[in-house]
Structures are given as structure tokens and as C-alpha cells.
C-alpha positions in Angstrom: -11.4 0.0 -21.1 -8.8 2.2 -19.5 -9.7 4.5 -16.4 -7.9 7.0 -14.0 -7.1 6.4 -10.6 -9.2 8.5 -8.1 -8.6 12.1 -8.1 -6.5 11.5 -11.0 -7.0 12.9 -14.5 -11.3 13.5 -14.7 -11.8 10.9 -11.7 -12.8 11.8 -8.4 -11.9 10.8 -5.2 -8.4 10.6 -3.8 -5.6 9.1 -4.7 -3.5 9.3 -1.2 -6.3 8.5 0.8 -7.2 5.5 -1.2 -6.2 2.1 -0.2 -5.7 -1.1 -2.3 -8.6 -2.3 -1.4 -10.5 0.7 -2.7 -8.2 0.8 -5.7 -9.3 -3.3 -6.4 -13.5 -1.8 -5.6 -12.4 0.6 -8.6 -11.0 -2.2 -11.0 -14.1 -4.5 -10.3 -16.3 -1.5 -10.9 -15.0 -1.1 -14.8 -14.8 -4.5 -15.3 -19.0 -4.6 -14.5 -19.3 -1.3 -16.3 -17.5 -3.2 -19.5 -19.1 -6.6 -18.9 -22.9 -4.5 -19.6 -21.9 -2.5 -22.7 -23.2 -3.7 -25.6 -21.8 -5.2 -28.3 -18.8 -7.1 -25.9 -19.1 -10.5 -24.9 -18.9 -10.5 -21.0 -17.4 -14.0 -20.8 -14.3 -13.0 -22.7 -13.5 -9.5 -20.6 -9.9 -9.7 -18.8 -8.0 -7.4 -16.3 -4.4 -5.9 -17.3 -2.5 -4.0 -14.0 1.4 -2.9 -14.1 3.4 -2.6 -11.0 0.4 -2.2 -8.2 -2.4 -2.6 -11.0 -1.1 -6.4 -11.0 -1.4 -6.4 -7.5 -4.9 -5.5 -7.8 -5.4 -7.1 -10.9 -4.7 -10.9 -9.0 -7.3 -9.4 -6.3 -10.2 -8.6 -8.1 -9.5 -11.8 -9.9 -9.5 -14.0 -6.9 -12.9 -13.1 -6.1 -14.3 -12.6 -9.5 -14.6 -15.6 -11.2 -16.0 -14.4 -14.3 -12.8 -12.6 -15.5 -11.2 -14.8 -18.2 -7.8 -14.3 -18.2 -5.3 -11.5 -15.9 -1.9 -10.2 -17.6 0.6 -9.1 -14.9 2.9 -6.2 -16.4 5.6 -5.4 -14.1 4.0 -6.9 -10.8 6.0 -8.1 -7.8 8.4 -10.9 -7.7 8.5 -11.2 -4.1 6.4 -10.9 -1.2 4.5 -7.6 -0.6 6.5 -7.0 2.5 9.6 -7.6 1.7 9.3 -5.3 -1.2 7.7 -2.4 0.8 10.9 -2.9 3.5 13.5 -3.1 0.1 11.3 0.4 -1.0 11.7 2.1 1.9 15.6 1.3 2.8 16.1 2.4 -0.9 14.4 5.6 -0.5 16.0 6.1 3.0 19.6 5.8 1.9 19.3 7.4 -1.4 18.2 10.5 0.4 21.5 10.4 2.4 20.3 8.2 5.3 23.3 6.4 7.4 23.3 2.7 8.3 22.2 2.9 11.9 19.5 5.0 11.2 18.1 2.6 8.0 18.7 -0.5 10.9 16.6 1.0 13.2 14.0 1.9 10.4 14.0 -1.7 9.2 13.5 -2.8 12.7 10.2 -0.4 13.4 8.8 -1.1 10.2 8.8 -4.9 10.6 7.2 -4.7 14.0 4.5 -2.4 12.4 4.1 -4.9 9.7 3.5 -7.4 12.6 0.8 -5.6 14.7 -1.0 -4.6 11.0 -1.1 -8.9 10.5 -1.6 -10.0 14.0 -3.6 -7.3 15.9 -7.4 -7.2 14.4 -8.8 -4.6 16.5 -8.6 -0.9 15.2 -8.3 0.2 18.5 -5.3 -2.2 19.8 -3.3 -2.0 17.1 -3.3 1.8 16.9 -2.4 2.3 20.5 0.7 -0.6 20.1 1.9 1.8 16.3 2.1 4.7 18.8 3.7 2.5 21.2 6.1 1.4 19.3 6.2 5.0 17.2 7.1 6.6 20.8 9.9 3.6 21.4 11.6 4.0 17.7 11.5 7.6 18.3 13.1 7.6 21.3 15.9 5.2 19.8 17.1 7.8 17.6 19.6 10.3 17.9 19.1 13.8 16.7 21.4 13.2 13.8 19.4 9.9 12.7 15.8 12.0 13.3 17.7 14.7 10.7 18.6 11.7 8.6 15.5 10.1 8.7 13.1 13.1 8.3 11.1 11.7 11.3 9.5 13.7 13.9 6.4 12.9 16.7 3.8 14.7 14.3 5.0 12.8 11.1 5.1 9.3 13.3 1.7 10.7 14.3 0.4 11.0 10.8 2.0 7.8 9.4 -0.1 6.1 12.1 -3.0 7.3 11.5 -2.9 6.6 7.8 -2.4 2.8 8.3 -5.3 2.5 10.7 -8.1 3.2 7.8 -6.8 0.0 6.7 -8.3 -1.6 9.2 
């Protein structure tokens, strides 16, 4: 059984609003769907994800015991947040980014990355992203803001689209 993402293809939903976890409800979803067809033999039904999709795939499997077997195509080969940090320095210098400006990136997005582990309460950790959004901001120059595409309103919105997460 192959299926679309949300709001992708005939699926509904959407995709950008979606989090992993939703994605992983999804992929546990057609795997119950597939277990009660008839004619297949729910004790021999697996999961297959590339690149995220393996992600997910080793999530749904963690708390499903019933799958039989997981193939990972493509999935990560090192910690979640060190890829997401190697992503976004990629994407920051191949769209003309200087040094001090990807530094000072690196630095923010590892202290978000700490208050989204440490600080449990929805309410907490959003006001310590803005304080911190407010503190990188104010770190940059004009030229790194240019550089870095980054304003208050997109800090703003960035925020708020980690806190569903919580």
C-alpha cells in the first residue's frame, strides 16, 4: 500500500502544517487499513519510508509491535539534530549567506533546539524562542538580516510554527 502525504496528490489535510508526529498517525493508519483487507496476512505486513519516511517508519514501529519487518531507504545516518543544523547552514550558504551570519545562525538554532528538549511547557518555551528570536535578531547587522532573509515577522512565524509541536 502506497499513500500521499496530506494535502498531497487526492489526500487531504496539509502538508506544511503537519508534523512528524502526524505524518507517523498517517503511516500507522495504512498499516491498520492494510492489516483488515482481506486476503493479506496481518502478521506479515511491514513499513518501507525514504529519507523522513524512515524516520517515521522506525516510529510507528517502536510502538507497533505487530509490524514485521521496517526497510530504511535513504534515512539518516546521524542524529536528527545535527542533520537539521548541517540542512540549514547548507541552505544558508548556498543562497549566498557569509560566515558570520551562518555562525550566528548555528548559534540560535542550537539554543532553540535546547528550549524545544528542555522546556515542557507550551507557554515557557514560546516566550524563551521570542526571547531568544528578539536577542539573535538584534545580533545581526543589516547586511547579515539581507543575507539571512530574516526579519521580526519571519522570526515571528518560525516561532509559532515550532510551538504546535508541543
Amino acid at each position: 500500500l502506497r499513500y500521499d502525504d496530506r494535502g498531497c496528490g487526492k489526500s487531504t489535510g496539509d502538508f506544511h502544517q503537519a508534523t512528524t508526529a502526524d505524518f507517523a498517525s498517517d503511516a500507522r493508519t495504512a498499516w491498520a487499513f492494510l492489516r483488515n483487507q482481506p486476503g493479506i496476512r496481518p502478521q506479515g505486513i511491514g513499513l518501507i519510508g525514504h529519507s523522513e519516511g524512515a524516520n517515521i517508519a522506525a516510529m510507528v514501529a517502536a510502538n507497533t509491535p505487530e509490524i514485521a519487518y521496517v526497510v530504511f531507504l535513504a534515512g539518516m545516518g546521524i542524529p536528527g539534530e545535527q542533520l537539521l543544523l548541517s540542512q540549514v547552514e547548507a541552505i544558508s550558504r548556498s543562497q549566498g549567506a557569509g560566515e558570520s551570519a551562518i555562525q550566528k545562525e548555528q548559534i540560535y538554532n542550537r539554543r532553540q533546539l535546547q528550549v524545544m528538549r528542555e522546556v515542557a511547557d507550551p507557554v515557557k518555551a514560546e516566550a524563551e524562542l521570542n526571547r531568544l528570536g528578539t536577542e539573535y535578531l538584534t545580533g545581526l547587522t543589516e547586511t547579515e538580516k539581507k543575507e539571512m532573509g530574516v526579519s521580526e515577522k519571519s522570526l515571528a512565524l518560525d516561532i509559532q510554527s515550532l510551538i504546535p509541536d508541543y
